[in-house]
N, C-alpha and C positions, 0 to 999 in steps of 0.2 A: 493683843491689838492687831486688828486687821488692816494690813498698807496695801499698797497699791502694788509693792513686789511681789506681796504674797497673793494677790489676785491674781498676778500674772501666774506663778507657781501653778496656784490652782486650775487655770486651763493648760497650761502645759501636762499638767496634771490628766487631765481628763482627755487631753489630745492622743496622749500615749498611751494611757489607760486603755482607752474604746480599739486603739491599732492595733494592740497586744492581743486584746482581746477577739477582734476581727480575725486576726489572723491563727490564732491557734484553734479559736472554732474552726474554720474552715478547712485548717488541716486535721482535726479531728475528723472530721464528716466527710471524708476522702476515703476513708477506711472502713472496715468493721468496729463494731462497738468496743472490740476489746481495747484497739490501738485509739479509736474517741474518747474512750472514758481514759484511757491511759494520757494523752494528752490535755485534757481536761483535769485532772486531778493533781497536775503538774503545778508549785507554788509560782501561779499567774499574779493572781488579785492582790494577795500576798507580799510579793516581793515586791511590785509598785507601791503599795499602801506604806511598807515599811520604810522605803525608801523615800518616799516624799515626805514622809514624816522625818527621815532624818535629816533629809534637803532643807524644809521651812524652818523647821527649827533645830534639832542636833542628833549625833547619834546616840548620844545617849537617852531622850529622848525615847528612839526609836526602840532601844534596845531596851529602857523598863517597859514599854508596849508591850512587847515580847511575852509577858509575866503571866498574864489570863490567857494570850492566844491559844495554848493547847485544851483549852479549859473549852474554847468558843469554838474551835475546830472540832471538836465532841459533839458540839450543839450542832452544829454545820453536816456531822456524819449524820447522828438522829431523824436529820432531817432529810436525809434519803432514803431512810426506812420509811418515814411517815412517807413520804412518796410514792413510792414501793407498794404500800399496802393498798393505800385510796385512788391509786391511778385508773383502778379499773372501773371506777366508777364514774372516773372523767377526768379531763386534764386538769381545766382550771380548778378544777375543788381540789386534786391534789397539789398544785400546786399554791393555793391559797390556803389553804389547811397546815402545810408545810412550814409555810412565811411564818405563821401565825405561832406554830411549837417553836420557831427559832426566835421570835421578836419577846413571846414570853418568855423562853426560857433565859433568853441573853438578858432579861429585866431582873431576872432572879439573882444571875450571877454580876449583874453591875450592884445590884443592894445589896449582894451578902460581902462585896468587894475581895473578893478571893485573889489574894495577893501571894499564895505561896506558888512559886513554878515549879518545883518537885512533885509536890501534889497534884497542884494541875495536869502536869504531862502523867503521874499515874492513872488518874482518872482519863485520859485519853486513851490510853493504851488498855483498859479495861472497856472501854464503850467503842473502842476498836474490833477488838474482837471480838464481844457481844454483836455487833451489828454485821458482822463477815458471817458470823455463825447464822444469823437471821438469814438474812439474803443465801446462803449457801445452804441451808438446812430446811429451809421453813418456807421460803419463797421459791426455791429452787432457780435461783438466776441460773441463763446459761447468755453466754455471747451468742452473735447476731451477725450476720455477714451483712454489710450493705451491700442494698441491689443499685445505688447511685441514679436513681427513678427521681427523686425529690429535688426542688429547689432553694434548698437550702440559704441561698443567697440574700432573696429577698428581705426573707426576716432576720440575715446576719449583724443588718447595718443597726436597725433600733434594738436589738438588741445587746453589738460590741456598746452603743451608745448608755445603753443602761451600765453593763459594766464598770464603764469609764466613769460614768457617776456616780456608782457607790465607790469606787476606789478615789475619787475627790473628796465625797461626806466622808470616808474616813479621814483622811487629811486633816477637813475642815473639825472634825469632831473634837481631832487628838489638840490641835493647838485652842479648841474653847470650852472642851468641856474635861481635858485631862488623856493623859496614859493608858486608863482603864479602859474607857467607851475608843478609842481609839485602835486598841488591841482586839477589842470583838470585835467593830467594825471591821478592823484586817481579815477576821475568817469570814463575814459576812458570803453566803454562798453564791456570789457574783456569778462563778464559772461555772456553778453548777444548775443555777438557773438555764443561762443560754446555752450550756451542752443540751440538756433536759428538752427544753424546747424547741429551738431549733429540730433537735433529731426527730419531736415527734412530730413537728409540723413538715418534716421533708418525709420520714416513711412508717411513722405510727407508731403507737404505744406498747407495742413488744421492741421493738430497738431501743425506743427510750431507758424503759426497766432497765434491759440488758445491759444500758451503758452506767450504771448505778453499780454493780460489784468493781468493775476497772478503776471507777471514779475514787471509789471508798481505799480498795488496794492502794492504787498511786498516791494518791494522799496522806492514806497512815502513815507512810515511807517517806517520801519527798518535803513534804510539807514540814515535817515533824524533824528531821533533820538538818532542814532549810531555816527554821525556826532558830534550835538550837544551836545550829552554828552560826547565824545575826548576830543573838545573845551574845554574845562574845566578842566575836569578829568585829563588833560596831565600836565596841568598847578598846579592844585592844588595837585593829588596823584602820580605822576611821570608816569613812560614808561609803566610799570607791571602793578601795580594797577589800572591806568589811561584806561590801555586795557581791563583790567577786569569789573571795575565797567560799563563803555561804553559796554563792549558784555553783561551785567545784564539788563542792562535798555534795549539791543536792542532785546534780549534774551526776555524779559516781554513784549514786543511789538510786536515781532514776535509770539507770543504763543496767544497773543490776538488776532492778525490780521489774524491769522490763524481758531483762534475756533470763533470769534463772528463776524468778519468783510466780509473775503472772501465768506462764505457759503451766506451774503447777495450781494456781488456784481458781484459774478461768475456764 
């Protein structure tokens, strides 16, 4: 049932969502692609989506959500291959092309209801590096220095804006249509849209590409351990703590994956 609390929720929801989002594009787009897409691929969309779900209604809740996300964070990488490949042909078709492999694909896995999360995180870890191999092998990504020529600002706002609204439809999805569509929506590629754009609308479709392997790296990493330790953390230390010790662990992975991993894979 929808109250009048939980309406409030929901823009709280969406307030914090779009500021989170505003602000780590922007300190993405401060840098080169490597440290953009590394920021970007950081569990943003994620950690709000889960968390407000375990705020409206519980952590446990939030924590079977958890069950498909690595399944949908798969769907979420695919779709920066498909990115990757059709960009050259133009932005909007790749990026309408893109939406289009993740809204079907995420139809497939809400009807086959893929409820084992063992499986699902193996099936990530397999379309992980399948897609690392892509982009490093076959696209030949390399990083990008920004020349900070662009103004990236303008289109920060409608587009933190957009964020903040998928990260409320998740919300709103998990308390009326269940756990499952709730848990895709968490990977729903929110950040990886507005890193995408933004960078190509400030300095063009070779930085954009370029911020795709960073994106993909931090994410297999951060995300997937950010995930995994919810799971638990929700169940065993509640909503607070359960966020906190989860952004520690994902906090130590991302500091790793940053000082010892990327500088070998970018």
């Amino acid at each position: 049932m929808i109250t009048k609390i939980f309406l409030l929720q929901l823009v709280l929801t969406f307030l914090i969502g779009s500021c989170w989002i505003y602000f780590t594009v922007l300190a993405g787009l401060r840098f080169g692609s490597k440290t953009g897409g590394f920021i970007g691929g950081l569990p943003s969309t994620a950690l709000l989506s889960f968390f407000f779900i375990g705020f409206t209604q519980s952590p446990e809740i939030a924590s079977t959500a958890t069950t498909v996300f690595p399944l949908a964070m798969a769907i979420s990488i695919l779709f920066l291959i498909v990115y990757v490949s059709i960009v050259p042909a133009g932005f909007l078709k790749a990026i309408l092309t893109s939406l289009g492999f993740w809204f079907f694909s995420s139809g497939i896995v809400l009807f086959l209801k893929c409820d084992n999360f063992l499986l699902n995180l193996a099936i990530y870890v397999v379309v992980i590096l399948f897609a690392y191999l892509v982009l490093e092998k076959y696209f030949l990504i390399k990083s990008v220095v920004s020349d900070n020529t662009g103004n990236p600002e303008k289109h920060l706002v409608v587009r933190s804006a957009f964020g903040g609204f998928v990260v409320t439809l998740t919300v709103l999805f998990a308390k009326t249509g269940g756990h499952l569509i709730g848990g895709i929506m968490a990977a729903f590629p929110a950040m990886f849209i507005s890193m995408l754009t933004i960078s190509y609308k400030a300095q063009g479709i070779e930085f954009s590409r370029a911020m795709t392997k960073p994106l993909l790296v931090t994410g297999m990493i951060t995300v997937a351990v950010y995930a995994i330790a919810l799971r638990y953390m929700y169940v065993y230390t509640g909503l607070y703590f359960g966020t906190f010790f989860s952004l520690c662990f994902s906090g130590v992975s991302a500091y790793l994956t940053y000082r010892f991993i990327l500088p070998g894979l970018i």
